[in-house]
C-alpha positions in Angstrom: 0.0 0.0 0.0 1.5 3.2 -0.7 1.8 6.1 2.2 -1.1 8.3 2.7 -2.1 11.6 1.6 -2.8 14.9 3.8 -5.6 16.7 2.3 -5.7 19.9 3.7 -8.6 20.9 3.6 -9.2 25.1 4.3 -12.0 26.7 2.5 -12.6 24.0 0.1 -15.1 21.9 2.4 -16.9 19.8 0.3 -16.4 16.7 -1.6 -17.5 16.8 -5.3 -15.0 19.2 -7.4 -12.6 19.3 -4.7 -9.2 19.0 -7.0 -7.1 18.2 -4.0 -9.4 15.5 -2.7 -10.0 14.0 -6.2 -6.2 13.8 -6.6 -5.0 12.8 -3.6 -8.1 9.6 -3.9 -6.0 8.8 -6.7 -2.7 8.2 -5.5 -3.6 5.6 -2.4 -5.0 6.2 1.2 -6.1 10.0 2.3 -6.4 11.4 5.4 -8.5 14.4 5.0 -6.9 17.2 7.8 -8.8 20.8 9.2 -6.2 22.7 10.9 -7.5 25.7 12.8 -4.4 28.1 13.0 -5.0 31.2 14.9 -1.2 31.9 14.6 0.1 35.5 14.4 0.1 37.1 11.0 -3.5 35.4 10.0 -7.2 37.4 10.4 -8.8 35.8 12.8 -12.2 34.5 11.9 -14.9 36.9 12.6 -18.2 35.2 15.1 -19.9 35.2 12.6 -17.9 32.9 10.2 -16.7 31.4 13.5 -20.4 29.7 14.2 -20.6 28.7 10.5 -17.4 27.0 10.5 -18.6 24.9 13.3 -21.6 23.8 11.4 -20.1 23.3 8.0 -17.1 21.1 9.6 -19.7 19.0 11.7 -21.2 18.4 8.3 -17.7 17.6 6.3 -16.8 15.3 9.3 -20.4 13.0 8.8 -19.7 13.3 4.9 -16.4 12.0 5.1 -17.3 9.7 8.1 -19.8 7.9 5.4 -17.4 7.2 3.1 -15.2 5.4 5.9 -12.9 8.7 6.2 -12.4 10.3 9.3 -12.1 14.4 9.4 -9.1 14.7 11.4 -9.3 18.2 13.4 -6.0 19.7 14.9 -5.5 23.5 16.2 -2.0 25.4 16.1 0.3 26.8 13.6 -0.3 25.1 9.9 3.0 23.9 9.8 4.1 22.8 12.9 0.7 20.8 12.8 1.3 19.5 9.0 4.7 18.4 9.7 3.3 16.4 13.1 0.7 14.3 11.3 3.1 13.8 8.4 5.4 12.2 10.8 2.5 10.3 13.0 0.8 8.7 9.9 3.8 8.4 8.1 2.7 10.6 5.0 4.8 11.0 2.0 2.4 13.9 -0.1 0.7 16.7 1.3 -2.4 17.9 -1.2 -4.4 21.2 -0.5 -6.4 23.9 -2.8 -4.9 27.4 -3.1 -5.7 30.6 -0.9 -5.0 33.6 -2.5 -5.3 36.2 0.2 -1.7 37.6 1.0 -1.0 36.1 4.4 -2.1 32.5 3.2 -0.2 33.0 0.3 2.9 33.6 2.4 2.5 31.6 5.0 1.4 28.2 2.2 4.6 29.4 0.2 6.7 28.9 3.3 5.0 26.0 4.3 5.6 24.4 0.5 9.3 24.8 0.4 10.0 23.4 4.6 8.1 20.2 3.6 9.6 19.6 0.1 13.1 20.3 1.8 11.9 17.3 3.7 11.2 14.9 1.1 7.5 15.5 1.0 5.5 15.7 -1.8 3.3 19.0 -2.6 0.6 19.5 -4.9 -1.8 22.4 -4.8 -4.7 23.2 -7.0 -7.2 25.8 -8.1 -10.4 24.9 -6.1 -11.6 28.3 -5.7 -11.7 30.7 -8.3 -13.2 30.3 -12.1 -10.1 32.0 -13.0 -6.8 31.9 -10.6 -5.5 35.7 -10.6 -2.8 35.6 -13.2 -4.4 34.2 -16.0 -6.4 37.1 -17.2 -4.2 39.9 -17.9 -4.3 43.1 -19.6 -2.9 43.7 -23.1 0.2 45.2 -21.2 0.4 42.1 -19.0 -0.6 43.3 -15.4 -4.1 42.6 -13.5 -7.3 44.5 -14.6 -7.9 47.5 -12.4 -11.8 47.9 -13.9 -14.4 45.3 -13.4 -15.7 45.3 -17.2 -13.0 44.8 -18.9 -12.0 42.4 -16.8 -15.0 40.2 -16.9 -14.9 41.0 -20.5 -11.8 39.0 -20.9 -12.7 36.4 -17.8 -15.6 35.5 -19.3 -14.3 33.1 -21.9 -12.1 31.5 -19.3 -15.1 30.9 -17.4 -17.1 29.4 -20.0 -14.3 26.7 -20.5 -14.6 25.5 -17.0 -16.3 22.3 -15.8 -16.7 20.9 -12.2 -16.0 17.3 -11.5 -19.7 16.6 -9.9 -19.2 13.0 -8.9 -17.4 12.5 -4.9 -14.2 10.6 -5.3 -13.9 7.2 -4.0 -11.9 7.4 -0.6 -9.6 5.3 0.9 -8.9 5.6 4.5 -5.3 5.4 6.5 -7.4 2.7 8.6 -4.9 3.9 11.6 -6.7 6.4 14.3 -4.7 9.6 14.5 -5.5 11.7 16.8 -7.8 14.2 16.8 -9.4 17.8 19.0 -13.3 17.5 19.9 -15.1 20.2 17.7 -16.6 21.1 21.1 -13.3 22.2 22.7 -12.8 24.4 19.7 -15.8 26.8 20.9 -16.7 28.1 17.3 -20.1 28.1 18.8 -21.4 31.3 20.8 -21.3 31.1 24.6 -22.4 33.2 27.6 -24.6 34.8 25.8 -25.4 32.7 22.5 -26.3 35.5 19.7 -27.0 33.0 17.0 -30.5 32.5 17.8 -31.6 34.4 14.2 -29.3 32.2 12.2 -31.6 29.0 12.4 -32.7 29.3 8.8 -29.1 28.3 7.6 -28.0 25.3 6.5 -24.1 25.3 6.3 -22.3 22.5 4.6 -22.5 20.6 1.2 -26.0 19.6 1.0 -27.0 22.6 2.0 -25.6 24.5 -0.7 -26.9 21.9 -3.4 -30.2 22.9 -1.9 -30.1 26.7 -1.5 -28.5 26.3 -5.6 -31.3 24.3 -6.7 -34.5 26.1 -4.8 -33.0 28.9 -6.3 -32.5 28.2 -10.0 -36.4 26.7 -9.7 -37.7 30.3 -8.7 -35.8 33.4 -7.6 -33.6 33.7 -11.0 -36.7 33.8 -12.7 -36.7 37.9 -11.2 -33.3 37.8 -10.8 -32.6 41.0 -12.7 -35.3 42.9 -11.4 -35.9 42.2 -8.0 -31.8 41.5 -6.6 -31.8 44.9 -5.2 -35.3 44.6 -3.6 -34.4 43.4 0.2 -38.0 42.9 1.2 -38.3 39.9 -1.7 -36.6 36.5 -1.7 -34.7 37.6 -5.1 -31.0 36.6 -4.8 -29.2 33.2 -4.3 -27.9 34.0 -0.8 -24.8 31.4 -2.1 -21.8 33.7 -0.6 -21.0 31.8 2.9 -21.3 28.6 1.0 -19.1 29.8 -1.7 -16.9 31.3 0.9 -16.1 28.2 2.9 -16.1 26.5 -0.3 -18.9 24.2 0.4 -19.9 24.8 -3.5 -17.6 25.7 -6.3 -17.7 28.4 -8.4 -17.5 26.3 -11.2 -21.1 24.2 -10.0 -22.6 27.5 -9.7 -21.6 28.4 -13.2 -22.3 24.6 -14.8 -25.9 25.2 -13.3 -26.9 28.2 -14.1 -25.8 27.2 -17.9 -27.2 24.4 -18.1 -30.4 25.9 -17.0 -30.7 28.1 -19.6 -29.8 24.9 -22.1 -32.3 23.3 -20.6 -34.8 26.7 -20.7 -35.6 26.4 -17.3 -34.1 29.9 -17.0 -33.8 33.0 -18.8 -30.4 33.9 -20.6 -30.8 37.5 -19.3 -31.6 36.5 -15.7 -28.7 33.6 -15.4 -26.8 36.3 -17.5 -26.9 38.7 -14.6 -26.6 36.2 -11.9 -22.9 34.7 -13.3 -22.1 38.3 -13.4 -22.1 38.4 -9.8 -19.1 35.9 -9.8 -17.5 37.7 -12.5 -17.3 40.5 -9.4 -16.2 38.1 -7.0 -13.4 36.8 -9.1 -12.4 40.3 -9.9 -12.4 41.3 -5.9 -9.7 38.1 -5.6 -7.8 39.8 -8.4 -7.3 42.6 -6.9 -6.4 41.4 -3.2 -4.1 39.2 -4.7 -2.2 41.7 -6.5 -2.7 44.7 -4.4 -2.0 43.1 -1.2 -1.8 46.5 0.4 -5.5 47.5 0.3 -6.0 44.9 3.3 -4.4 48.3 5.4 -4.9 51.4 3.2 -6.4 52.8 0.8 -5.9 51.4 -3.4 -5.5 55.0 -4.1 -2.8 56.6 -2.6 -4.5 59.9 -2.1 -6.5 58.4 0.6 -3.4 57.8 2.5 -4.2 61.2 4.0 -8.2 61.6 3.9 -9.8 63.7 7.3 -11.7 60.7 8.4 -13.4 61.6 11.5 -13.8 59.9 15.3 -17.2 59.3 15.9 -17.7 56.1 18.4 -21.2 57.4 19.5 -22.4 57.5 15.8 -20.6 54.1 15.1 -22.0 52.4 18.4 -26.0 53.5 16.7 -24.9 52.5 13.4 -23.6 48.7 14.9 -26.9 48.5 16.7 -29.3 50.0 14.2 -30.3 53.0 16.2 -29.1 55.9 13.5 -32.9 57.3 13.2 -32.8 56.2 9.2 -34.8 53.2 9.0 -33.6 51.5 5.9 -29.6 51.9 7.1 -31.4 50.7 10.7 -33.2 47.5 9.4 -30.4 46.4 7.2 -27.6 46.5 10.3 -30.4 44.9 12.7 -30.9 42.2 9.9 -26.9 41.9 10.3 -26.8 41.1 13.6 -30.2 39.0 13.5 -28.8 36.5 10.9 -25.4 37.2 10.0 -26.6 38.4 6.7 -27.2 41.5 5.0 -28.9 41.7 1.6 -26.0 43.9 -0.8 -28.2 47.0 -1.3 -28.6 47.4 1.9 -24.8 46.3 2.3 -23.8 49.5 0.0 -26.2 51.9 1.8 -25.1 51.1 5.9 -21.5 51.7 4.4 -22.5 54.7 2.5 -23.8 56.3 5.7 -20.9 55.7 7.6 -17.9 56.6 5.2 -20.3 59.7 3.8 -22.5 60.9 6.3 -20.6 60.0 9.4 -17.1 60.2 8.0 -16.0 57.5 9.8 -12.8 55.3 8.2 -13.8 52.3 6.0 -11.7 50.2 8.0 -13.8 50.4 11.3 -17.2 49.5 8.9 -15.6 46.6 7.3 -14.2 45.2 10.9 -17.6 45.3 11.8 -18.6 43.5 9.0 -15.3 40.9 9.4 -17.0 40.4 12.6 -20.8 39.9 11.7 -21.3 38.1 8.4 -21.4 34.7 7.9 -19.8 34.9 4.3 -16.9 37.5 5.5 -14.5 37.2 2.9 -11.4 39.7 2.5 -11.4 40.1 -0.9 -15.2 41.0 -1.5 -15.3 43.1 2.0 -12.2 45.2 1.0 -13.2 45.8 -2.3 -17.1 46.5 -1.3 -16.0 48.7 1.5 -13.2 50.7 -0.6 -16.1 50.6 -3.5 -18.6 52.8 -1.8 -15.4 55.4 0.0 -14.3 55.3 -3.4 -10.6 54.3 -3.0 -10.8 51.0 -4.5 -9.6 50.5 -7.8 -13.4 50.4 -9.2 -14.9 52.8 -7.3 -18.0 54.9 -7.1 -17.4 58.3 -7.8 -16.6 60.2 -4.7 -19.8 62.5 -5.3 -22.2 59.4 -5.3 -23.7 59.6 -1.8 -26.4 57.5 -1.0 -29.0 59.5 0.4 -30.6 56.8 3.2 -34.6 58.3 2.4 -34.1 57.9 -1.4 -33.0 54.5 -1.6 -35.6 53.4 0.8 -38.2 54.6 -1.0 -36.9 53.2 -4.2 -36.3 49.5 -2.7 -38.3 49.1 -0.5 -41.2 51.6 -1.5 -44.1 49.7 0.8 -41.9 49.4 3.7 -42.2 45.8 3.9 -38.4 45.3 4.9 -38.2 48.1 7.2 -41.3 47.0 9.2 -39.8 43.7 9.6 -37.0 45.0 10.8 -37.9 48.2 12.3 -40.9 47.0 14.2 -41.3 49.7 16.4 -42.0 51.8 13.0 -44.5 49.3 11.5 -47.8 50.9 12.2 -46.5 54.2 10.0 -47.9 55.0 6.9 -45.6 54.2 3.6 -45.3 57.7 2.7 -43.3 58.3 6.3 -42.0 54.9 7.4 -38.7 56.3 5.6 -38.7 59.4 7.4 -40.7 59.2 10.4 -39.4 62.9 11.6 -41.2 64.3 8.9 -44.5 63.0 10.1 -47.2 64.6 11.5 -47.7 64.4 15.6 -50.9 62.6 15.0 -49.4 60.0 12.4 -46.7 59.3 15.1 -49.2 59.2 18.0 -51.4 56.8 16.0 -48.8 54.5 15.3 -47.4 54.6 18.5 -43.8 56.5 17.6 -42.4 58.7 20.0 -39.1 59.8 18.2 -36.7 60.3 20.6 -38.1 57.1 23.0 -39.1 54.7 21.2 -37.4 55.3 17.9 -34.2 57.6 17.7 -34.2 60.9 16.1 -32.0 60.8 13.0 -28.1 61.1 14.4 -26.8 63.4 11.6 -29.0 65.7 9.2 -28.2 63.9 5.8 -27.9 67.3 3.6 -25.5 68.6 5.9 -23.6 65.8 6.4 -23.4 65.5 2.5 -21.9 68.8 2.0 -19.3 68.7 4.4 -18.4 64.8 3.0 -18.5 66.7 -0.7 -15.8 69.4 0.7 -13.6 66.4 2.1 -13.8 64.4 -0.9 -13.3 67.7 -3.0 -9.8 68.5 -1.5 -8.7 64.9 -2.7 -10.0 65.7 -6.1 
């Protein structure tokens, strides 16, 4: 029998098109390895993504338990912890799928070149990304800075693509290495337990077969029209699973092709659905060559901006108590579920880079800290997006005005009153601006601003102007 395998497994926890998995099958006997490092140099996981974690390896570990394959867990630094099992199970190959933030890459680099100096066999593999970052380059050779001419030239690339669908056929060690108790890792909230609002999740494989499926059979029917409308049930809400790699991209793309080859779907609606990971693979360009933006600004000229210290207005815009009801009901929704619908995602960030002032970086903590599918890549570039020093940003004159977009997206209040329940018994034409009602519309719907609802924190025209004269200097 040859020596085992190490498959180590990161954000690539699934079975079918996992390249590492499916090779290392191959060659003889795996042992399928989850290292939890929290060593220094490495984000640590955010809640959040620490309860879904927890989930989606208890669901890896009876997957792989099925198939006569124990998940072995271990917790320390990768490669002290690599090099131990190699040496307990006697392992002559290590397998794994890339990362392609910048400490994993430098941390996997160093970690490549100590075990091949030892005789080990590596062998990495693209189990992420449609496109790794350096295949899609610019006529001059570097990355794309732009996201349409990028996905103009990723496209093709992406087309070409084609996930292995079938599980491998696993061979255990059949030794018993040791392994931690999930339990002892405490991924799970304690003293108090927050996660209440996250019971409608279903992390792990199956689950995101089934959130894929339910919602190529209805939501991308509206896909196009109704993605930006938070009160409907219009997007895929595939982003944790895609995060902790419990789907591929290349699934995601296979089935939303084949449903429009199939005409279950519309090519416009599918269209504008793959676009979405045309974005995502563009956000891992960019992190991967412009490891910088992690700390600063993409543009230089933000090195300097006047970014202003606000913790009171921060501490009402974490809890949803900023006295705008559409920013208020999309961070309460946060903290609820450990989701946030992306409109509402671009308008909480609007208010606190624009009307607040407030630094980028203390927005997208939060959100490091919150969301289920927090992933660098598509937080930094979100985040630098909307303060406009990312490479494709908005124009530093686009402010979000909070009463606007509510009355665009959610025009019948539905989301805010589900959110915002202390608002619900306002009329639609005020539910977006309760301080404008009259005192006999707030008395009748039982609205004291002030008491039970907060008086809005910041006057949004003012605040607008003075962001406009900050931005301005920059220009």
């Amino acid at each position: 029998m040859p020596p085992p395998a190490v498959v180590w497994l990161r954000n690539d926890l699934r079975l079918a098109d996992n390249p590492a998995l499916s090779a290392a099958a191959l060659a003889g006997p795996v042992i399928p390895l989850f290292i939890l490092d929290e060593a220094a140099g490495t984000r640590p996981l955010g809640g959040a993504a620490r309860w879904w974690l927890d989930k989606s390896l208890r669901a890896l570990s009876a997957d792989l338990a099925d198939r006569g394959t124990p998940l072995v867990l271990r917790r320390g630094p990768a490669e002290q912890v690599l090099q131990e099992v190699i040496a307990e199970a006697g392992a002559g190959s290590v397998y794994w799928n890339r990362l392609y933030d910048p400490s994993a890459v430098c941390r996997d680099g160093k970690i490549k070149a100590v075990l091949r100096d030892a005789g080990v066999i590596t062998r990495s593999f693209n189990g992420a990304l449609l496109n790794e970052p350096w295949t899609v380059k610019t006529g001059a050779g570097g990355p794309y800075r732009v996201f349409t001419p990028y996905w103009r030239a990723a496209r093709p690339f992406a087309d070409e693509s084609a996930p292995d669908t079938t599980p491998p056929r696993l061979q255990g060690f059949g030794v018993s290495l040791a392994s931690d108790r999930l339990d002892d890792w405490s991924l799970h909230p304690h003293t108090p337990d927050w996660s209440a609002g996250f019971k409608d999740w279903r992390p792990g494989e199956a689950g995101a077969q089934a959130r894929l499926t339910s919602f190529l059979s209805s939501s991308v029917d509206n896909y196009v029209d109704l993605r930006d409308r938070p009160a409907v049930s219009g997007t895929s809400r595939l982003s944790p699973y895609l995060h902790f790699g419990e789907i591929s991209p290349r699934q995601v793309w296979a089935a939303g092709k084949c449903a429009v080859a199939e005409r279950r779907a519309s090519l416009r609606q599918v269209d504008g659905f793959l676009r979405e990971l045309g974005w995502r693979e563009f956000n891992h360009q960019l992190g991967f060559h412009f490891p910088r933006m992690e700390q600063e600004g993409f543009n230089p000229r933000f090195l300097n901006f006047p970014w202003r210290e606000d913790p009171v207005g921060v501490e009402a815009w974490r809890r949803g108590r900023t006295g705008f009801p559409i920013v208020d009901a999309g961070m309460r929704e946060l903290w609820a579920t450990g989701w946030m619908h992306n409109r509402l995602r671009m308008i909480a960030a609007s208010f606190l880079i624009k009307d607040l002032l407030v630094d980028w970086r203390v927005g997208e903590a939060w959100f490091w800290d919150t969301l289920v599918d927090a992933d660098l890549a598509n937080n930094l570039a979100g985040w630098q997006w909307v303060a406009g020093s990312g490479a494709d940003a908005a124009p530093y004159f686009r402010v979000f005005n909070p009463v606007l977009q509510g009355e665009k997206f959610d025009p019948d209040g539905t989301y805010v009153r589900r959110w915002v329940p202390e608002l619900a018994r306002l009329p639609n034409a005020c539910i977006h601006q309760p301080w404008r009602a009259d005192t006999d519309i707030l008395a009748a719907a039982d609205v004291r601003l002030g008491v039970t609802y907060p008086a809005p924190i910041v006057d949004h025209a003012v605040a607008r102007d003075r962001a406009l004269a900050a931005y301005e200097r920059l220009a």
